[in-house]
C-alpha beads as a LAMMPS data file, in Angstrom:
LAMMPS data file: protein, C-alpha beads

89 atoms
88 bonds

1 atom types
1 bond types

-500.0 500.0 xlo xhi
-500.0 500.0 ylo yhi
-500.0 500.0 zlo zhi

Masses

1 110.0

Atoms # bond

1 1 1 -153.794 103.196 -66.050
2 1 1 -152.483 106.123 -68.058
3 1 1 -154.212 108.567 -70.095
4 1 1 -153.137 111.948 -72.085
5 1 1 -155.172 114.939 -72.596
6 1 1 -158.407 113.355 -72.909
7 1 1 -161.726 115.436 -72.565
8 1 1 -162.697 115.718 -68.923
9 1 1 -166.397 116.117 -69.598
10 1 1 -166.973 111.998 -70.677
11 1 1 -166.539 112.026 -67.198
12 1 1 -169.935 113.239 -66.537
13 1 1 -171.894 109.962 -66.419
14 1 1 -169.816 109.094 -63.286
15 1 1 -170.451 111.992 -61.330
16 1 1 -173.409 113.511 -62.638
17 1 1 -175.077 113.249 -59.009
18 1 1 -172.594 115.248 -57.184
19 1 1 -170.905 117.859 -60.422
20 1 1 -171.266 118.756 -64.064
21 1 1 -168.002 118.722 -65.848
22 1 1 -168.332 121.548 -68.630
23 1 1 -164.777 121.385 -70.062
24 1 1 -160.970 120.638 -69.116
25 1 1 -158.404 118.436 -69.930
26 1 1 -156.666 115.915 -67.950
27 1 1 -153.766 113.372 -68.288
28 1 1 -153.189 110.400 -65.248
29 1 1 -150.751 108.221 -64.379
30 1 1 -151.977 106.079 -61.955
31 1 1 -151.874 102.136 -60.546
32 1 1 -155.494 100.702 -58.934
33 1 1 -155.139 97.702 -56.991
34 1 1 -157.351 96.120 -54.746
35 1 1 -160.979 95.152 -55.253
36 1 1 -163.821 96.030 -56.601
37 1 1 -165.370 97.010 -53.499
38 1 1 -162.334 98.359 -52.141
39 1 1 -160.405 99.562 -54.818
40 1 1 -156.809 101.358 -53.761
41 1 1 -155.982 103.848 -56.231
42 1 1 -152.125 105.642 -56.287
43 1 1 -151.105 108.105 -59.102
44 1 1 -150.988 111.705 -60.248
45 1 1 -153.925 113.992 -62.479
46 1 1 -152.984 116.700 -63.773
47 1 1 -156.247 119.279 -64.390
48 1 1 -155.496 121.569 -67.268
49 1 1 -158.305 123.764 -67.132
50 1 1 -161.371 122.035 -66.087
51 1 1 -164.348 124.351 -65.633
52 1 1 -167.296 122.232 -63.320
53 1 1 -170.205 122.955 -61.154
54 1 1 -171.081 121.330 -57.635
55 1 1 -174.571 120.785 -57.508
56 1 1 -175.062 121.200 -53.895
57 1 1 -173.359 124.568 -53.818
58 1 1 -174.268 125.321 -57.545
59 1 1 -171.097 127.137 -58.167
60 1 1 -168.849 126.957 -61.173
61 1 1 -165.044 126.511 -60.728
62 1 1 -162.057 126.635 -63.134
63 1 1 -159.198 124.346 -61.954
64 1 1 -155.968 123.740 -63.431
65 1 1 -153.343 122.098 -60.959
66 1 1 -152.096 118.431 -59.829
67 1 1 -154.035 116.392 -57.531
68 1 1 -152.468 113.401 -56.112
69 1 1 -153.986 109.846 -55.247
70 1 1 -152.521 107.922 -52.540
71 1 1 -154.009 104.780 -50.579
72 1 1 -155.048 106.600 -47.906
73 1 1 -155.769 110.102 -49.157
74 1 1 -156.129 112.651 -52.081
75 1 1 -153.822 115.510 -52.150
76 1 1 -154.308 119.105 -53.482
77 1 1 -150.793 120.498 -54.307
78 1 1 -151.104 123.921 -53.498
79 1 1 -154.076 124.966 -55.864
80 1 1 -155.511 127.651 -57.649
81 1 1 -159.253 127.302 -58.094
82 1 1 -161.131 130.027 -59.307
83 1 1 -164.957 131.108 -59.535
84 1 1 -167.011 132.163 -62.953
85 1 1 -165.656 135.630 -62.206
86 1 1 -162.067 134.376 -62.211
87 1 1 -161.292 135.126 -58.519
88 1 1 -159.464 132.843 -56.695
89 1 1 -161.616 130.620 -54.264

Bonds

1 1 1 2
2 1 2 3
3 1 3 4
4 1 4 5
5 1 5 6
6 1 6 7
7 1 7 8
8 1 8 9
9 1 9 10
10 1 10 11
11 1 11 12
12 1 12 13
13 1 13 14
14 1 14 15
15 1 15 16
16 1 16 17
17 1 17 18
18 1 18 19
19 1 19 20
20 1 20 21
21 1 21 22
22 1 22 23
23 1 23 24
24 1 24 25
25 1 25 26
26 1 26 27
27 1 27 28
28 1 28 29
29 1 29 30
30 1 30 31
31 1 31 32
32 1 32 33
33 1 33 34
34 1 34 35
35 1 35 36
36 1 36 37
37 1 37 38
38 1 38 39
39 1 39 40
40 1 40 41
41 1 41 42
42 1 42 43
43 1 43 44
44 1 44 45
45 1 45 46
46 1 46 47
47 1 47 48
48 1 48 49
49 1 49 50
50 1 50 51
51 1 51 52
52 1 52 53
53 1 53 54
54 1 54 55
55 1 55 56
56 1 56 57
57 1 57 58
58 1 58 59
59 1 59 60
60 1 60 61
61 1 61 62
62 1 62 63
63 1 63 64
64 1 64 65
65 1 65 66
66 1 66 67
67 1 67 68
68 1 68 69
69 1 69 70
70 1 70 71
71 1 71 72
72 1 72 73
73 1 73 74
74 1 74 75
75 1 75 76
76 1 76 77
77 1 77 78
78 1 78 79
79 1 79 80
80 1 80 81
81 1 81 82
82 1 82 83
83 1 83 84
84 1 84 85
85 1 85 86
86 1 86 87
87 1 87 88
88 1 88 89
């Protein structure tokens, strides 16, 4: 599954219980395997400046970095996330 640029926030239906995706743009490059139940995803997103809130915390963060999808885990190359008042979390 690949994808360019697209508009992070028609993401929202899928994670409206947990964050609210208020704008960002991310490309992927990924492979999914396995089931349904069990899906086993491996691949790169790239965040280009994706601004969302957790719910639980309700706290808005800007991101722009790499995260990385392996079988096993989800990796957070050495990232910059910052709060509404653009310090770095």
């Amino acid at each position: 599954m690949n994808f360019d640029n697209a508009e992070v926030k028609a993401f929202n239906a899928f994670v409206k219980d947990y964050i609210t995706i208020y704008d960002g743009l991310a490309s992927l490059k990924c492979k999914i395997t396995g089931t349904i139940s069990r899906p086993d995803v491996d691949g790169i997103l790239d965040a280009k400046n994706i601004v969302t809130r957790i719910e639980y915390l309700k706290t808005t963060y800007r991101i722009s970095d790499k995260i990385i999808f392996d079988e096993n885990s989800i990796h957070l190359l050495p990232t910059k996330i910052y709060d509404i008042n653009k310090c770095n979390c």
